[in-house]
N, C-alpha and C positions, 0 to 999 in steps of 0.2 A: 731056327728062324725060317719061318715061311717066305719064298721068296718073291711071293706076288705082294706082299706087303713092304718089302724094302723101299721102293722109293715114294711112300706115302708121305711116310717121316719127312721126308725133303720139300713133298708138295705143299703139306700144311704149315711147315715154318715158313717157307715164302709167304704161301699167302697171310699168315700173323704178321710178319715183317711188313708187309704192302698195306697193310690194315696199319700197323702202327705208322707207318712212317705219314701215309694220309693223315691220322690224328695229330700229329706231332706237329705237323705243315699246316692244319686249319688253325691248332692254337697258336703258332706263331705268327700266323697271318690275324686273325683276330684282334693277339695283343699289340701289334703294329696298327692298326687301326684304332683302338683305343688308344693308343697313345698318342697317335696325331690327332683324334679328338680331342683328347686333353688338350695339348700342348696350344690349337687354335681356340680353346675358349680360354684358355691364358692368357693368349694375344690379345683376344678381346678384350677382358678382365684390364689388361696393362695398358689397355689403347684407349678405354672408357677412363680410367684411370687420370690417364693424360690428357684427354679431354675436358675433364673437369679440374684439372692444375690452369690450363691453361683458362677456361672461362673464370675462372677463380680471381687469374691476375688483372682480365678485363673487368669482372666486375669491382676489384680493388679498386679501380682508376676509374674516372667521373667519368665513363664511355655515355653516359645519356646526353654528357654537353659538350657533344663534336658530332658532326653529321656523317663525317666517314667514318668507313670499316675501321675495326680496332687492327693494329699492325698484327703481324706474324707473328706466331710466338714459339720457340724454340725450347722442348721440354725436353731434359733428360734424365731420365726413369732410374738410370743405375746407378747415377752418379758419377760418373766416370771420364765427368768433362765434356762430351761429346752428346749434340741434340741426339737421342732416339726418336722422338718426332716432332713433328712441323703441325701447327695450327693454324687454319686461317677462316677468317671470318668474314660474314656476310655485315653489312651496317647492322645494328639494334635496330629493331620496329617496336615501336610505344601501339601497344595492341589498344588500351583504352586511360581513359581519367577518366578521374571521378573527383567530383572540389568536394573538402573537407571544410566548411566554414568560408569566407572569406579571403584568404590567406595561402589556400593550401590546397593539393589534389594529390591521391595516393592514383599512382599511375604504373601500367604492368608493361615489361619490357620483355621481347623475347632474343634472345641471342641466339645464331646459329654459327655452330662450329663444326669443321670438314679436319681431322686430326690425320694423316698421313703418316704412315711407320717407313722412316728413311732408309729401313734395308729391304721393306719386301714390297715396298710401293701399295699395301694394302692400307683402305681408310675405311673411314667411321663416322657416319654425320651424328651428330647431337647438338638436340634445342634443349635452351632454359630460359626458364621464364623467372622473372622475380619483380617485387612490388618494390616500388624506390616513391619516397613520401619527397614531394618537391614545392617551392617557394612558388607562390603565386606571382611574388614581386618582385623577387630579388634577382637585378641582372643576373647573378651569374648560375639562374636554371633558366635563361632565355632560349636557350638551342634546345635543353629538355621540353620546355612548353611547346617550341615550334614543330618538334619532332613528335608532338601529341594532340597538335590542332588547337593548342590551347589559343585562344586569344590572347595578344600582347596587352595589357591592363595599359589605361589610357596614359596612366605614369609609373615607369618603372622608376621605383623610386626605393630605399629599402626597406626590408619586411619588415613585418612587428616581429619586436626580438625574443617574443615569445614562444613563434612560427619556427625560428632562426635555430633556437638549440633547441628544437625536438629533432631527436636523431633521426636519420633514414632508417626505416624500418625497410629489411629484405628480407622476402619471401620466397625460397627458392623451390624449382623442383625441375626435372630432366626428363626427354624423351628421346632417345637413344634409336636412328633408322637402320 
């Protein structure tokens, strides 16, 4: 064995060594990084999610005939008993009407909702907008009509009952800030 060559052996497995372990350190730095990418468009994913539970249960409930905000709404994603997160909302704005006939006006409603995640305090604005078909006459769309500029008809008196059971037709869709 020559012995100007002895300690090459040693100098080039370091440097293989220093070379791998840099490789070994960018992949593990990388997939750390994709994973917390993942994991925050999950959040979003779960938090969009909850956003639309919650304008769900506003829009269940007659929110066009009360001129305040719809209350708080407390959603829990896992089931587990416990709010995951908090909704709260701005009042509905009646964006336009339109009279259908004498009787009637399909009017669009925009709802906005602020969703909060009660562990990491991060939130999510989302609007919806949907079309709610409403009584020209019948007291009890009076707060809807006023919330749309509609003119109060010179006698509320009740609809024609044919006005009466055509369903509210909703038409929904979401824009998520």
């Amino acid at each position: 064995m020559n012995s100007r060559q002895s300690g090459v052996a040693l100098v080039v497995g370091l440097i293989m060594l220093g070379l791998i372990t840099v490789v070994i350190t960018t992949a593990f730095h990388l997939s750390t990084t994709n994973l917390r990418a993942v994991g925050n468009m999950q959040s979003k994913d779960e938090s969009l999610a909850a956003a639309n539970d919650a304008i769900e249960r506003v829009i269940a409930s007659d929110f066009q005939n009360t001129s305040a905000a719809p209350a708080p709404q407390k959603v829990d994603m896992d089931h587990n008993g416990s709010a995951d997160y908090t909704a709260t909302f701005a009042v509905p704005s009646c964006r336009s009407a339109v009279a259908v006939g004498a009787d009637a006006y399909n009017t669009l409603w925009e709802i906005n909702a602020t969703v909060t995640d009660n562990k990491s305090g991060a939130s999510i604005n989302v609007k919806q907008g949907l079309r709610i078909f409403i009584s020209a006459r019948s007291p009890a769309d009076a707060t809807a009509r006023a919330g749309c500029g509609i003119a109060a008809p010179e006698v509320e008196a009740e609809a024609n009952p044919a006005v009466q059971s055509q369903p509210k037709v909703r038409v929904y869709w979401y824009i998520q800030e």
